[in-house]
N, C-alpha and C positions, 0 to 999 in steps of 0.2 A: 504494500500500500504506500503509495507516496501521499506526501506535505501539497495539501492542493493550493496553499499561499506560492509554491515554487513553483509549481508548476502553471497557477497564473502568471506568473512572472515569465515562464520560458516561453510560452506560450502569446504573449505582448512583445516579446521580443521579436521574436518568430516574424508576427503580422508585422511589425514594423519594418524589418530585415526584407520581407518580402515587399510590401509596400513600395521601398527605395530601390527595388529589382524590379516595379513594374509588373508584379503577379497578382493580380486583382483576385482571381477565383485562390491561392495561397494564403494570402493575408487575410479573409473574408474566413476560411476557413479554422487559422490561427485564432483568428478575432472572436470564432464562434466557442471552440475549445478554451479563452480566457475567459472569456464570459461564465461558460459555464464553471470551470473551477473559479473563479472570483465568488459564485455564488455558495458555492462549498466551502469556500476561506469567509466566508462574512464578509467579501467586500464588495456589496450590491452596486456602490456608486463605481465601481472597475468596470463589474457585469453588465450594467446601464449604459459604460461609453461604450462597451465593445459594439453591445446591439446600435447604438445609434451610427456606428462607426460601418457597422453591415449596412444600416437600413439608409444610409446617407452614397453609399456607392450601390447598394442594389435595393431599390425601395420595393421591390416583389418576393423579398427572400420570406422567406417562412415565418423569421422571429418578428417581420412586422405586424404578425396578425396578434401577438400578443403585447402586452403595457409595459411589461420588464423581463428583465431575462429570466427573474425568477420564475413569474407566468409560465413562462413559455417553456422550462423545465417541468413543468407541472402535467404537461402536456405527453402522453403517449408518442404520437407521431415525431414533435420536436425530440422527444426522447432520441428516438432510433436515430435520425440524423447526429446530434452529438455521437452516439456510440457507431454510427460510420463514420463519421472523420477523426473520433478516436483510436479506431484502428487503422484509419490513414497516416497517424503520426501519434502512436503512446509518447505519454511523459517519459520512456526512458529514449525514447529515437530525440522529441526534441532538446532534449539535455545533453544528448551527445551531439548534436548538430551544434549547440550551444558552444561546447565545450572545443568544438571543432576551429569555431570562430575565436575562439579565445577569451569567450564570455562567460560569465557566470549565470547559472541558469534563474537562480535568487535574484538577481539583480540590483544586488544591495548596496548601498549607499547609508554608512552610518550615520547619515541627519534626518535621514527619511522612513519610514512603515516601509513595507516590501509593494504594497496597496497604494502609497501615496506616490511613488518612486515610477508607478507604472500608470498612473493615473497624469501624473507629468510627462512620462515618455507619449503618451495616448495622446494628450496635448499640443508637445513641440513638434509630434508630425503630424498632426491636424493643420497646426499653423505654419509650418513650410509649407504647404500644399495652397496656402492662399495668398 
């Protein structure tokens, strides 16, 4: 069983890493796998940007039919989707793609939560993009 605070983390990396490569269906799918361990970590407000972060580049994706990402874990069908693109990339492949890049899959920063630190990363590539 892994730390699903790390794994939102590797996870935000990920989409972001992909993001800056130009792999839109990559980082959406990143996006979707933070979301859902953020909401396993207690960090609804991570969970909330990842959805808006899906529903702002594909306003037809699934999680927009529900309010949060909580919702929409709540959901049978949204279920099955998280657990296929969880097996498109478990927590131990994106920790080692991590690890690959030379990053820590935690992505920690002693002044920050693991939550707030990825909540800022969420942010700084929202606001390059405009």
């Amino acid at each position: 069983m892994h730390d699903h605070e790390i794994a939102m983390c590797a996870y935000v990396q990920l989409a972001v890493i992909s993001d800056d490569k130009h792999q839109a269906q990559a980082r959406d799918r990143f996006l979707l796998l933070a979301g859902a361990e953020a909401c396993q970590a207690g960090w609804l407000d991570v969970a909330d940007c990842c959805r808006a972060r899906i529903i702002a580049a594909n306003p037809a994706h699934q999680v927009h039919h529900h309010a949060t990402m909580a919702d929409a874990l709540r959901d049978p069908d949204f279920q099955k989707l998280v657990t296929k693109w969880a097996r498109y990339c478990p927590f131990e492949q994106a920790e080692h793609l991590l690890l690959q890049l030379g990053r820590s899959p935690a992505g920690d920063l002693p002044e920050l939560s693991r939550g707030e630190r990825m909540l800022q990363l969420l942010n700084e590539q929202s606001s390059n993009k405009q």
